[in-house]
KEKE-88606 format. One record per residue (C-alpha): residue number from 1; residue in three letters; x, y, z. Coordinates in pm, whole numbers. Example, Ala and Ser with C-alpha at 12.3 -4.5 7.8 and 13.67 -1.06 7.14 Angstrom:
! KEKE-88606
R     i    aa       c1       c2       c3
R     1   ala     1230     -450      780
R     2   ser     1367     -106      714
END
This chain:
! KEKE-88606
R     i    aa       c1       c2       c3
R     1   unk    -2654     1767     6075
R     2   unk    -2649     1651     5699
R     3   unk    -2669     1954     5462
R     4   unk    -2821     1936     5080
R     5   unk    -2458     1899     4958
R     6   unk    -2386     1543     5076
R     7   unk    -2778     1481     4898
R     8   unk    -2655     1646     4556
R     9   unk    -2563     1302     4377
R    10   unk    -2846     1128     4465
R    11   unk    -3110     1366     4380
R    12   unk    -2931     1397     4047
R    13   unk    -2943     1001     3994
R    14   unk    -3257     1030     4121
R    15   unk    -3412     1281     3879
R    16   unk    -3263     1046     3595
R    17   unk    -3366      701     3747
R    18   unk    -3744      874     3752
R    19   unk    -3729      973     3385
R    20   unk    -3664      565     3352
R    21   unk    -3908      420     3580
R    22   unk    -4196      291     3410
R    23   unk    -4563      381     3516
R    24   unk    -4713      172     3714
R    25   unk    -4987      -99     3569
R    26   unk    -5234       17     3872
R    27   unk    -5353      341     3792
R    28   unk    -5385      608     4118
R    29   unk    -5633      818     4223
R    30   unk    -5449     1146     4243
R    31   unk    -5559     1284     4644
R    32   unk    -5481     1602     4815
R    33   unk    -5544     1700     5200
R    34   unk    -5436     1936     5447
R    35   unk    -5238     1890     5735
R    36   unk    -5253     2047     6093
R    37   unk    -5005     2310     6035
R    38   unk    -5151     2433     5710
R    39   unk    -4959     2257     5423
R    40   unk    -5194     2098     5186
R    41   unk    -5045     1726     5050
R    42   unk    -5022     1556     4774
R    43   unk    -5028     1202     4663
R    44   unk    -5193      853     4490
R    45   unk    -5399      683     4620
R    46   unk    -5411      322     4477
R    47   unk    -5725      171     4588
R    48   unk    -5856     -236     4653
R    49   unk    -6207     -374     4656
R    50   unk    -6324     -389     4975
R    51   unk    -6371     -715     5136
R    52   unk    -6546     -821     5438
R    53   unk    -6265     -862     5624
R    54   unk    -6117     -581     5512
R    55   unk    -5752     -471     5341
R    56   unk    -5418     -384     5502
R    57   unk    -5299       -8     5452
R    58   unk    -4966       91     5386
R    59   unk    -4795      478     5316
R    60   unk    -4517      507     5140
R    61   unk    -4228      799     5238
R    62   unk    -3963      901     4996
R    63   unk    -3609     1032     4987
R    64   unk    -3447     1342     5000
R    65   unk    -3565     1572     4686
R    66   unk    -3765     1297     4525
R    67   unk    -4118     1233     4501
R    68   unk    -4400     1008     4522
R    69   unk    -4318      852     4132
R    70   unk    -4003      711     4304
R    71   unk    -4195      377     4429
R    72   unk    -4371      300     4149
R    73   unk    -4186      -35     4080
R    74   unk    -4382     -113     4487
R    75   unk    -4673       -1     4368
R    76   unk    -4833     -368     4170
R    77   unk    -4655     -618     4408
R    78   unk    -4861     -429     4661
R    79   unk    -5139     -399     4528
R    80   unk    -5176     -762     4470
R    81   unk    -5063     -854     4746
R    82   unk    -5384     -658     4895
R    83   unk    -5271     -365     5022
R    84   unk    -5444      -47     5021
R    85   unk    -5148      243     4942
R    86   unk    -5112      571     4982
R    87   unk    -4760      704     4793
R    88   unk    -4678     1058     4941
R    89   unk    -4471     1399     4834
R    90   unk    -4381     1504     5148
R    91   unk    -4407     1876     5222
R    92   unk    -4096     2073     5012
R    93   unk    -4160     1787     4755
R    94   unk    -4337     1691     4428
R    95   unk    -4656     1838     4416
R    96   unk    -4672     1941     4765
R    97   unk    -4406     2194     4753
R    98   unk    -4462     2575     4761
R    99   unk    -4205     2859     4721
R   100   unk    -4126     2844     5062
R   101   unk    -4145     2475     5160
R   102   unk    -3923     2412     4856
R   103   unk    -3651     2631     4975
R   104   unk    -3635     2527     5348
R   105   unk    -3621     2148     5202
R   106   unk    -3313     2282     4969
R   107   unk    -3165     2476     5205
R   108   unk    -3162     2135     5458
R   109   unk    -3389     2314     5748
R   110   unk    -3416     2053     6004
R   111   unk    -3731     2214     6112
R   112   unk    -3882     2142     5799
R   113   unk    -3865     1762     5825
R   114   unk    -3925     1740     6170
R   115   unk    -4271     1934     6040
R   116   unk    -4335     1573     5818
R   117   unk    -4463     1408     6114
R   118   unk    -4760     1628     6025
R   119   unk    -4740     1513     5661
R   120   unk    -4778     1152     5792
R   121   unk    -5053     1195     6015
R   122   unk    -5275     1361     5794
R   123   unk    -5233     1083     5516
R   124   unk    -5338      850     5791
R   125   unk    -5610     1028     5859
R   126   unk    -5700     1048     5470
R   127   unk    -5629      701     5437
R   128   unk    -5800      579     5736
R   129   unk    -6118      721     5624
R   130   unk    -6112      544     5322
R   131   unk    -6411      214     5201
R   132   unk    -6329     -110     5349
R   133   unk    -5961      -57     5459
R   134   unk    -5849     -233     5817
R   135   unk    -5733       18     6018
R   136   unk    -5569     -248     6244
R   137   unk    -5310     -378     5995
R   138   unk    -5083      -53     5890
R   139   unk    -4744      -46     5768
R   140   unk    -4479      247     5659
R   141   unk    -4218      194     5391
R   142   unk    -3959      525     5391
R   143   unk    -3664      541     5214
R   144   unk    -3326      737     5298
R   145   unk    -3489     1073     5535
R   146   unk    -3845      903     5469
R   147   unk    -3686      633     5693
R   148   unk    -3672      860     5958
R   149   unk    -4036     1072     5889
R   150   unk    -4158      675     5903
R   151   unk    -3965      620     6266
R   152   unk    -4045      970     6379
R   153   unk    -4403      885     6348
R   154   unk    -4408      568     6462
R   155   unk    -4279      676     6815
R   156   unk    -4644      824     6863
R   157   unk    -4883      647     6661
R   158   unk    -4813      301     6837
R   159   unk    -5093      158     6548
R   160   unk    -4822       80     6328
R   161   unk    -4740     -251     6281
R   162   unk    -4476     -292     6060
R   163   unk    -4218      -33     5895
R   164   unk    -3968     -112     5622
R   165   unk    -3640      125     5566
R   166   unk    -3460      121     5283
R   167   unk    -3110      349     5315
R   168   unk    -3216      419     5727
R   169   unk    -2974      681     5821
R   170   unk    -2901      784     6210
R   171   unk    -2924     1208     6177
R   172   unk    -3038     1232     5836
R   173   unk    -3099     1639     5819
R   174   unk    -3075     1627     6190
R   175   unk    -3397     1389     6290
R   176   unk    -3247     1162     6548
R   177   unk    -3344      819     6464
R   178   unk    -3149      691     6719
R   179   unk    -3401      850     6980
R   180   unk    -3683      744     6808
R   181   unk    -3612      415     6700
R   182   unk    -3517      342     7121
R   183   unk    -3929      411     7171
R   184   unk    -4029      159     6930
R   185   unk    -4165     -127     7099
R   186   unk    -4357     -413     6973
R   187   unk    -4326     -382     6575
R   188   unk    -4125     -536     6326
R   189   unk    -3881     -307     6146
R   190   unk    -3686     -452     5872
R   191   unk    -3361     -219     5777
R   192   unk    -3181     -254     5462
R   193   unk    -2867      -44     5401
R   194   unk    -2567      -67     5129
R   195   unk    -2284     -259     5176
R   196   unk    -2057       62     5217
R   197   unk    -1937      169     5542
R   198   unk    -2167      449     5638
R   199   unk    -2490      272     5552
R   200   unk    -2396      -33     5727
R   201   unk    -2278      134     6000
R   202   unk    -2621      385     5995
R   203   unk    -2813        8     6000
R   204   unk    -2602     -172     6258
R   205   unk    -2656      134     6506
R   206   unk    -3002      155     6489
R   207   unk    -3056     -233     6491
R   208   unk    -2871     -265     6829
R   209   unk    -3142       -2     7015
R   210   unk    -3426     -187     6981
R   211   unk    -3617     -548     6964
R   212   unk    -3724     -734     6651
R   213   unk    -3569     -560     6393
R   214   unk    -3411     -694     6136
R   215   unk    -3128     -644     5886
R   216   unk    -2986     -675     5563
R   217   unk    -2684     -498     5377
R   218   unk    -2732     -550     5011
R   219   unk    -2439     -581     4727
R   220   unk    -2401     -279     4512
R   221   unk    -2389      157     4571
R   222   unk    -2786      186     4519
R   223   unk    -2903      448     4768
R   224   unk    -3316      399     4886
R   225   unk    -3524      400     4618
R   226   unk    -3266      295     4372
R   227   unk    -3233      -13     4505
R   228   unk    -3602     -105     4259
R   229   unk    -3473     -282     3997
R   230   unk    -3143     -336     4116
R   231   unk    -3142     -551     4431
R   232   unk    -3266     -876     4338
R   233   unk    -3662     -916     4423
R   234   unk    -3640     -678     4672
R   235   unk    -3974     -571     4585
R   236   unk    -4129     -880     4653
R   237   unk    -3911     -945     4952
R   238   unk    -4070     -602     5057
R   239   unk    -4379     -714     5091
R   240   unk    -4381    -1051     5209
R   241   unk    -4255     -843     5495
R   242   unk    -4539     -589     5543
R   243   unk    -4811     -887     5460
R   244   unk    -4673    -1102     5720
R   245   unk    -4605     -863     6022
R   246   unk    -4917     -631     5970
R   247   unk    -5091     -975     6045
R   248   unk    -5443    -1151     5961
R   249   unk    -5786    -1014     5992
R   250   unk    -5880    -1014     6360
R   251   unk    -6201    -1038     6559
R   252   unk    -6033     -928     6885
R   253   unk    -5972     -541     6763
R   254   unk    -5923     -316     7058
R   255   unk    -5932       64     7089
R   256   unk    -5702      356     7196
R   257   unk    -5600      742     7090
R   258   unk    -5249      846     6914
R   259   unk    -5018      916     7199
R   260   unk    -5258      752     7465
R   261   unk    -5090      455     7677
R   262   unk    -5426      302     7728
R   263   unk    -5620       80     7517
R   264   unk    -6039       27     7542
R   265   unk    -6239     -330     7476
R   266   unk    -6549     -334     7252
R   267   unk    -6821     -136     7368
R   268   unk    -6631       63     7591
R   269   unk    -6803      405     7694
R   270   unk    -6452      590     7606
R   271   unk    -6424      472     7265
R   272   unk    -6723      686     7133
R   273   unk    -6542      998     7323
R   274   unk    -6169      975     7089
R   275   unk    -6187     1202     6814
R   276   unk    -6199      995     6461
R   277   unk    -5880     1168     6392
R   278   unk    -5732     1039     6678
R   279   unk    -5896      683     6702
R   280   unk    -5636      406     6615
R   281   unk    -5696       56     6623
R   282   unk    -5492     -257     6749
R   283   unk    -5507     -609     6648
R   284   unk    -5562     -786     7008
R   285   unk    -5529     -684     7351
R   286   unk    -5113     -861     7322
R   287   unk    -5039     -634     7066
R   288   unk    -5143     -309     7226
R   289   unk    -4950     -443     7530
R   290   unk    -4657     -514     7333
R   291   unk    -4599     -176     7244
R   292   unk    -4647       -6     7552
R   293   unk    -5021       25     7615
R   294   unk    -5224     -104     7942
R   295   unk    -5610     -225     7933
R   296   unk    -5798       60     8074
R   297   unk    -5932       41     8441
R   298   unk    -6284      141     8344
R   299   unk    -6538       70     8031
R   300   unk    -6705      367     8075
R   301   unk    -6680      777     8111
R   302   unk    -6430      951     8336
R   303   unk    -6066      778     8214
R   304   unk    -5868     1055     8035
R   305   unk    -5792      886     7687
R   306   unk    -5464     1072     7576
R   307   unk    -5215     1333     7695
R   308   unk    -5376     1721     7577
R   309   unk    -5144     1802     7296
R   310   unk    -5260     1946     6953
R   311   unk    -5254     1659     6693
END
């Protein structure tokens, strides 16, 4: 496991790169929710008119004893582009941090980011509630141990369609993104690493356990994050990513729960029984299939729609 000492230099560049980064020209809408477990969570919410066919979502993960301010230079070339985005402080973090959260994160718990998963969902589940986003089209962008919150939740909520990690690491604080990134199936990851040894190395190991991912090493130290205004329109590179592999509105949507392997049609009896919370949408039938899913055998009452584990 990676302790806080290995972290110490780049939270330090970190906190200085912040005081640097300029606002962004969107302005949030500051949000706050609670989570299963308890923690309450704090973030922006930067909002697009609705349109009929709706807007793409995307939530963006951190680094290591950063914050939600840290992707600000994402924040207009996605919005733009069209996205709907939700910008995070993870739990320990930012705004979200209490007394106790904020020393587990310091102290390098592994407990405590495994516990993120939670942080994810329930920004889903704010985002997903709000006017005219597409719940079909979703993407995560993490950075450094946000890569591995973003694969960690991936894994169960198959509705993601596209993740992007800058800095991906393999045991970053001891979450195994090795494991996790093996049960990926069906979406497009994109990992970008440093051109030293370990990140390359952390990138070329992860690539080589699943399908359609891509890669890309990029000249210079710059660690996650840092990489905004240093790597050469990676920004917009960023999201001519997420815009192309979250897809185009679709009129072929299909239904299933988080952690369910089966997906319904329209007007199936069982998609009025899934719990909004736990509702996720897919593009097609193929793309539910493509990540693991199978068509359910009956349109009405009496499948079982997803495995009895607390959310």
């Amino acid at each position: 496991m990676f302790g806080p000492a290995p972290y110490l230099r780049t939270w330090l560049v970190g906190a200085l790169a912040a005081m640097a980064v300029p606002a962004a020209a969107v302005d949030p809408q500051v949000v706050a929710f609670g989570t299963y477990d308890g923690e309450v969570i704090h973030g922006d919410y930067y909002a697009r008119q609705p349109t009929e066919t709706g807007t793409p979502m995307v939530i963006l993960l951190h680094m290591y004893r950063s914050d939600r301010t840290a992707f600000r230079p994402l924040i207009e070339p996605l919005h733009e582009a069209g996205f709907a985005i939700l910008a995070v402080d993870l739990r320990g973090h930012g705004q979200s941090a209490t007394s106790t959260t904020r020393e587990r994160v310091m102290q390098g718990e592994t407990a405590v980011f495994e516990e993120m998963y939670n942080d994810v969902r329930a920004a889903y589940d704010w985002l997903a509630k709000q006017e005219g986003v597409d719940r079909s089209r979703f993407g995560l962008v993490g950075a450094s141990v946000g890569c591995s919150v973003a694969l960690d939740y991936a894994v169960e909520d198959k509705s993601v369609d596209a993740i992007v990690c800058l800095s991906p690491g393999t045991d970053y604080l001891g979450l195994d993104s090795k494991e996790d990134i093996r049960k990926i199936r069906g979406r497009k990851i994109w990992l970008i690493g440093g051109d030293n040894a370990k990140e390359k190395q952390a990138v070329e190991t992860l690539a080589a356990l699943t399908h359609g991912t891509t890669t890309e090493l990029v000249p210079g130290d710059f660690h996650g994050t840092h990489m905004f205004g240093q790597v050469p329109e990676i920004e917009k590179r960023i999201v001519q990513h997420l815009k192309k592999n979250v897809g185009q509105p679709t009129e072929t949507t299909v239904y299933g729960s988080i952690r369910s392997h089966i997906y319904h049609l329209p007007g199936s009896g069982w998609i009025e029984r899934i719990k909004p919370s736990n509702m996720r949408h897919y593009s097609s039938p193929a793309e539910a299939e493509a990540r693991g899913l199978r068509k359910a055998k009956s349109r009405g009452p009496g499948d079982r729609p997803g495995r009895k584990r607390k959310p």
